[in-house]
C-alpha positions as CSV (number, residue, x, y, z in Angstrom):
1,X,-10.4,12.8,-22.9
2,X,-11.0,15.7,-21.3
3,X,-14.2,15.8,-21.7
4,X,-14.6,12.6,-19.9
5,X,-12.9,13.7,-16.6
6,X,-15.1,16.5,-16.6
7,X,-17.9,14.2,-16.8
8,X,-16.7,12.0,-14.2
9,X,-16.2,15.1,-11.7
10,X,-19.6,16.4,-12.3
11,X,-21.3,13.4,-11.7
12,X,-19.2,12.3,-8.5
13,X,-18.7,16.2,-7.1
14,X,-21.4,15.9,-5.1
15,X,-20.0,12.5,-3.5
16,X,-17.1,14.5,-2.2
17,X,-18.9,16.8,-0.5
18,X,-21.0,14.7,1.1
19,X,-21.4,14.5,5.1
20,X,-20.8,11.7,7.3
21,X,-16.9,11.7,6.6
22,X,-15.2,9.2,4.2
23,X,-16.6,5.3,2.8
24,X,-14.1,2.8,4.4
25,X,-11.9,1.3,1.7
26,X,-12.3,-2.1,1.4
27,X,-9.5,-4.4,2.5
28,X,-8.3,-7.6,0.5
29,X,-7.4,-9.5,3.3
30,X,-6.0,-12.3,1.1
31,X,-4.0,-9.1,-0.7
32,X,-3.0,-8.3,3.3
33,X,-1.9,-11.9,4.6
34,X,0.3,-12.1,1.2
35,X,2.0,-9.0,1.6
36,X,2.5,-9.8,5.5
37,X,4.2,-12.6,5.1
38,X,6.1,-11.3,2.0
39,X,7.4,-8.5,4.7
40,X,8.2,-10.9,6.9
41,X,10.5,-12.9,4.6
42,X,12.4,-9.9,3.4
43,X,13.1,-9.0,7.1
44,X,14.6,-12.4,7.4
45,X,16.7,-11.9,4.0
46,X,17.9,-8.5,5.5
47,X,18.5,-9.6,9.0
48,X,20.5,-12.4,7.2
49,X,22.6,-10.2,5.0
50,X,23.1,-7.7,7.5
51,X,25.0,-10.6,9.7
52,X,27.3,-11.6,6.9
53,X,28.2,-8.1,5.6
54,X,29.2,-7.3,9.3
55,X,31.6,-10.3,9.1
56,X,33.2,-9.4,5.8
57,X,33.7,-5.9,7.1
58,X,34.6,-6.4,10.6
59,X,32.2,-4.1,11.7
């Protein structure tokens, strides 16, 4: 196993050290607009629970 990382990092070593700064990582926007909106919900459910926990506790 070892053996193999060192593999890897000798054949991409020379990638990190490379000019021009860093390759943009490409974006999933399906991946995005799925996690957005799965954000969105849970800000709802915790908006929601936050209301009737301050009702319960009179705070």
């Amino acid at each position: 196993m070892i053996h193999q990382w060192k593999k890897a990092l000798l054949e991409g070593a020379s990638d990190i050290f490379e000019r021009g700064g860093k390759k943009k990582a490409e974006v999933d926007e399906e991946r995005v607009r799925l996690l957005h909106a799965k954000i969105g919900e849970l800000a709802v459910a915790n908006d929601f629970l936050s209301r009737k926990l301050k009702s319960w506790t009179g705070k």
